[in-house]
N, C-alpha and C positions, 0 to 999 in steps of 0.2 A: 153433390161434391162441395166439401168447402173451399174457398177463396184462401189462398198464401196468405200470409199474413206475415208484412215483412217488419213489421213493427210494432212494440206494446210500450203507450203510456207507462206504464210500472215501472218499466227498462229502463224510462228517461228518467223520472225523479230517480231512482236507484243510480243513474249515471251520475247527477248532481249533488247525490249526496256522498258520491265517491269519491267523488271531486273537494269536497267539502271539509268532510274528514282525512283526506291526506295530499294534501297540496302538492309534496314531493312526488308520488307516484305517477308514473307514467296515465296517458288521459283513457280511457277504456277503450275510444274507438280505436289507439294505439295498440292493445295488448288484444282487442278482439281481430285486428287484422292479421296480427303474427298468428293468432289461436289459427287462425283460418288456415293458416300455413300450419300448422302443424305443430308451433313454437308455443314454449310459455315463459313467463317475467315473471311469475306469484314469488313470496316470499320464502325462505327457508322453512322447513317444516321437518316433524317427526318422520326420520324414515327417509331423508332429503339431505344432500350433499350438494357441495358444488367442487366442481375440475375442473385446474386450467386446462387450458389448449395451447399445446405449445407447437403443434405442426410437425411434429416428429412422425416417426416411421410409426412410436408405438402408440399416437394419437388415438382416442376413439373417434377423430374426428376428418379421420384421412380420406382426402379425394370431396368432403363434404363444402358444399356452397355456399351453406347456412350461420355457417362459423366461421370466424378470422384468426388470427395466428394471437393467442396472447389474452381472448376473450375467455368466456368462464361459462360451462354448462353444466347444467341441470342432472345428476343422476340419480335415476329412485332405482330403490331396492325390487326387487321384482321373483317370483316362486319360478317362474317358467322363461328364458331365453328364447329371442328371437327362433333361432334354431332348434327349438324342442327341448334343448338339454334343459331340464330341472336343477334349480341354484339351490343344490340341497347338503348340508356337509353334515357327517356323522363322530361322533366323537361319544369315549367311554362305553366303549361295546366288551363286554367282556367274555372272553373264549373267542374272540373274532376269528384269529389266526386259522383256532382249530374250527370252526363251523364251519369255516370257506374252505379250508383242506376236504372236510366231508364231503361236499360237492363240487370236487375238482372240476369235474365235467363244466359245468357252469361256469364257475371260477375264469376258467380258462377259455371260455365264450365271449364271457364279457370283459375280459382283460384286454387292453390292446393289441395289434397286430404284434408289434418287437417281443412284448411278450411273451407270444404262444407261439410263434416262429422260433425263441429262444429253447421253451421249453422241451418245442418239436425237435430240434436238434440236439439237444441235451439227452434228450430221452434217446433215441438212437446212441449217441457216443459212448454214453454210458453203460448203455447195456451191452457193444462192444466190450467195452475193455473187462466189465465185469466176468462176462462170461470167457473173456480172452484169459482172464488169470485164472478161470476153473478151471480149463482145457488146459492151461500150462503145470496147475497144479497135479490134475490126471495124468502128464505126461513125467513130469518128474516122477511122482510115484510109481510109476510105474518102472521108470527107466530108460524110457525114451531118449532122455536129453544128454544120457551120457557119450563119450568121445565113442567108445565103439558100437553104439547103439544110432547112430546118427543115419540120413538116410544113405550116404556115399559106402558106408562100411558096412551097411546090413546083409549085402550079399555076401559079404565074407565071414560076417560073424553070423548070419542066419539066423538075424534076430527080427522076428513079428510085432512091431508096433501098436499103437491103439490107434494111431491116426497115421497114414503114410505124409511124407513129405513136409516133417515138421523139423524145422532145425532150433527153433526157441521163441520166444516169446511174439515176434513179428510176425511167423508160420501160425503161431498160436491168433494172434487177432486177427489175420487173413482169413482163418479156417474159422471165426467167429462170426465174421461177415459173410461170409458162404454161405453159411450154415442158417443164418438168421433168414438170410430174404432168399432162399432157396436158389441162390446165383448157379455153384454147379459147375464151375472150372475142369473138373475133370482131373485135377489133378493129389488133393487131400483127399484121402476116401477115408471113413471108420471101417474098422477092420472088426472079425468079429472078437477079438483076444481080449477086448476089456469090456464088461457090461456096465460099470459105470460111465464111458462115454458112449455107450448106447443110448443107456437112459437121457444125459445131458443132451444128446443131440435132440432126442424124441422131446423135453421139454422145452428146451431155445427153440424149437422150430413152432412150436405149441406160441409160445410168449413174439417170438417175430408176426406172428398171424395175428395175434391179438393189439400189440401194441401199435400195428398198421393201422388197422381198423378204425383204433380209438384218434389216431391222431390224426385220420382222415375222416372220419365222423364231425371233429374240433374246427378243422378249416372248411370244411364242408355249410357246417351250419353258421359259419361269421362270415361265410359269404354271403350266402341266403336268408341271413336272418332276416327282420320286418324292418328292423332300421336301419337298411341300406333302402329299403324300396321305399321309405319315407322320405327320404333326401331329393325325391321325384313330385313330392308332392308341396305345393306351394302356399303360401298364407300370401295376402295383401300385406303391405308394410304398413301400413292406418287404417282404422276402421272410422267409419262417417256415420255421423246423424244427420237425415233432412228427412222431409216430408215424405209418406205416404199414403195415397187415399185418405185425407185428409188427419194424418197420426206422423208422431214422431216416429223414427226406425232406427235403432242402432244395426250397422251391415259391414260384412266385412267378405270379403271373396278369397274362395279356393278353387286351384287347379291342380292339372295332373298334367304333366309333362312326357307322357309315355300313350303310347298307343292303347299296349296292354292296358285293360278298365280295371276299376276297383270295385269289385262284387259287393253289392249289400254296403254301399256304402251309409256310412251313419256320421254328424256332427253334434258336438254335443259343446256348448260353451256355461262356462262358471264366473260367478264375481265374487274376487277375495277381498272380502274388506272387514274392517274393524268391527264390529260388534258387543253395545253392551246389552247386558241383559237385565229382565226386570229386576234380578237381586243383586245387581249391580258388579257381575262377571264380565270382564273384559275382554272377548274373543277376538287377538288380534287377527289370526286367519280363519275367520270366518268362511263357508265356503256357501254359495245360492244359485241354482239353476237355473239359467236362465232360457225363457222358453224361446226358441229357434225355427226355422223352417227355411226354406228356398220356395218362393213365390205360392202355389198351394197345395206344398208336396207334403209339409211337414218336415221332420228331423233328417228320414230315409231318402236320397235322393240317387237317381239318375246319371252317372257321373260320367258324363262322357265330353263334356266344356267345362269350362271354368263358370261357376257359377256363383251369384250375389245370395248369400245366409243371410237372414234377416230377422232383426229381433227387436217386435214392438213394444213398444214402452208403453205398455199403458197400466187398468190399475194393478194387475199383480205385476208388477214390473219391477226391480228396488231400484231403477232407474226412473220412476215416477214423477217424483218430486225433486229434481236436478235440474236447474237450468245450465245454460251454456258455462256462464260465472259461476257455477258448485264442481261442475265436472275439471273447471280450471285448477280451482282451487282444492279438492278432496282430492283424499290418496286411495285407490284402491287400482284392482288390475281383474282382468277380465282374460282366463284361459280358455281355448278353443280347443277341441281337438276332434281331429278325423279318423276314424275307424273303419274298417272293411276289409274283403278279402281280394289277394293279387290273385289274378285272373291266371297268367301263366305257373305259379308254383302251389298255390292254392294256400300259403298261409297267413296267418290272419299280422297285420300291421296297424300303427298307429302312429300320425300324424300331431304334434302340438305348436301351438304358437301359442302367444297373449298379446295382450296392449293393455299398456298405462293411459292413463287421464291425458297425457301429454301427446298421445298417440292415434287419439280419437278428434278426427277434422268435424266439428260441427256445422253444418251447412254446407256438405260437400255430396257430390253424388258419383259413384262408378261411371268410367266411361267405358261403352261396347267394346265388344273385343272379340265378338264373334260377327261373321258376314258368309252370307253367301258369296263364294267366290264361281260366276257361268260359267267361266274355261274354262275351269277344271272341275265341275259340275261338283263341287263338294262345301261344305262348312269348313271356313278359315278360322284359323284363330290366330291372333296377333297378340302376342304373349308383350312384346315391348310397351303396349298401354293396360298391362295386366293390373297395374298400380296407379295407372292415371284416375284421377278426377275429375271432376268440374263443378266451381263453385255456385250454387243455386241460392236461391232466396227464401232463407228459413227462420223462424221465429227465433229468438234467443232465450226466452222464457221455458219454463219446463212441461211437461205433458201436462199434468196438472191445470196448472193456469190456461195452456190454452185450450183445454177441454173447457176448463170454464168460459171463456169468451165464447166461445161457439154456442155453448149451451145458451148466452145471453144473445148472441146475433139470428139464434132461431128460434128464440123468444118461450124459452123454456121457463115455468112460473114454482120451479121445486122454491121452497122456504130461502138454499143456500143459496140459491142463485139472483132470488128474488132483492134480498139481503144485498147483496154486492152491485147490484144495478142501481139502489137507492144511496147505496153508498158514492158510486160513480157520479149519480147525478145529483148529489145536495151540492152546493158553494162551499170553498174552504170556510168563511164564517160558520154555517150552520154545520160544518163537520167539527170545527172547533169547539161549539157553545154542547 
């Protein structure tokens, strides 16, 4: 097992020469104790804004302890929101209108509630009245609507209707709603004197069946969909680097807030960042998989507590060569996302979060949140430290470098390592000459 290692020579000259070159900036133990919170002070960069905080209601910074009334924070651009919503906008689509008409069905899944509660009642109204003015149109033609054809005079003039009990256009939409959701009053009946309101009845009764269905199909499935049952599943607000078995760890925790489990559950996390390439292509989203597991389950895990995901940095890692100071300073953002199936409805969902550089506590570690509880002879979970920390004692250098110290304190003789112990140990004179 290696030894913590709470400190590296390298760090210090690197501190003094940070010092050196910008007098005005704040001192590093200064910006590395905020890091530790969570906070960063780096400078403006590509992709980097600053907002006041004015303490209003529309603040990003409402109810927060970290910020004062009138201060200025940091916002980076980011693919994935807290909340899973993707920061994604579309523009110059062309045929849009009509592609999404093609699949109404759809369309109207993923539209909002007002929306398709609008459309829901539109579709009803409409097809009232619609089919209220065939039926009035069948009764005029016919003759129905005249003075002594009405239903008060028909015993005396003995005249057979197409529809009894219709005096005009209101009798008309009355007998439309009957007619549609098979209600049955008992009191409009079709007569058999006109086959064109036979036929109409036999079709509105056909289209009231069917446009139930559909519209119960619609609310049916945006209740049930998989991103209502994500809204149950939780991401940590920060992900932390510290030690493990003697390796850096990037780790971040997910739970589930529901009894019901998540079948075959799967994590999968990405880091988006810039990239160029050897012909000199500039990939600004970038996308690299970042290899994962929960303790030594691997990706597939067990989901029945909130558990710590953890992803070693080591040499395939692009998180390698990063110390505490690059993670400060580089822009990049790291998506998670959690897959699997809902145990009660059996369809499949997905879970996303991310975190920015600013959102990643360096030398911090999970605090427990599972306990056996004797009285009630069961595993507790205490969701209110689902987010807590605690600050541990971690190298600030990157995986890298401290693979290399080790490799020198266990007295490893490879050429590179050999090389940097002789380096270590000449006097500045003879490193000089």
């Amino acid at each position: 097992m290696h030894k913590p290692l709470t400190d590296v020579h390298v760090l210090k000259e690197t501190e003094e020469e940070y010092v050196a070159n910008e007098p005005e900036a704040p001192a590093p133990n200064h910006w590395r104790r905020q890091y530790m919170r969570g906070l960063s002070t780096t400078t403006s960069q590509g992709g980097v804004y600053y907002e006041a905080l004015k303490g209003s209601s529309n603040s990003l910074v409402k109810g927060s302890r970290n910020f004062r009334p009138g201060s200025m924070r940091k916002v980076r651009r980011r693919a994935v929101f807290k909340n899973g919503d993707c920061n994604v906008l579309q523009k110059n689509l062309t045929r849009r209108r009509l592609r999404f008409l093609q699949d109404m069905y759809t369309t109207l899944v993923d539209t909002q509630w007002r929306w398709t509660l609008l459309a829901f009642a539109l579709s009803f109204i409409l097809s009232w009245l619609i089919f209220a003015v065939l039926w009035w149109l069948i009764m005029y033609t016919h003759g129905d609507l005249e003075e002594l054809h009405l239903p008060h005079n028909q015993e005396e003039s003995g005249w057979q209707p197409c529809v009894s009990a219709i005096n005009g256009f209101t009798s008309c939409f009355l007998f439309s709603i009957e007619t549609q959701h098979t209600i049955g009053y008992g009191v409009r009946t079709t007569s058999e004197e006109c086959p064109e309101a036979i036929f109409m009845m036999c079709f509105q009764s056909i289209y009231g069946v069917m446009s139930s269905a559909f519209m119960a199909g619609i609310v049916f499935a945006k209740m049930t969909r998989a991103k209502q049952r994500a809204q149950t599943l939780l991401f940590s607000k920060n992900a932390v680097i510290c030690q493990r078995d003697g390796s850096l760890s990037l780790m971040f925790r997910v739970g589930d807030m529901r009894k019901s489990h998540i079948i075959g559950a799967g994590v999968r996390a990405q880091l988006i960042r810039t990239k160029t390439t050897k012909e000199g292509e500039v990939m600004t989203q970038h996308f690299t998989d970042l290899e994962i597991g929960a303790d030594d389950c691997g990706s597939d895990i067990f989901f029945i507590w909130p558990m710590v995901i953890e992803h070693k940095i080591d040499e395939n890692s692009p998180l390698y060569n990063m110390s505490a100071t690059d993670i400060l300073n580089d822009k990049f953002e790291i998506v998670v996302i959690l897959e699997g199936t809902v145990e009660s409805t059996g369809q499949s969902t997905q879970a996303r979060s991310s975190y920015i550089n600013t959102e990643i506590l360096w030398g911090h570690r999970f605090d427990p949140v599972v306990v056996y509880n004797k009285d009630r002879q069961a595993y507790e979970i205490d969701y209110a430290r689902f987010n807590e920390t605690t600050q541990v004692d971690t190298p600030l250098c990157s995986a890298r470098d401290l693979n290399e110290i080790y490799k020198i304190q266990e007295g490893f003789t490879t050429p590179e390592t050999t090389f940097t112990m002789r380096q270590l140990s000449l006097n500045p004179s003879e490193q000089a000459s």
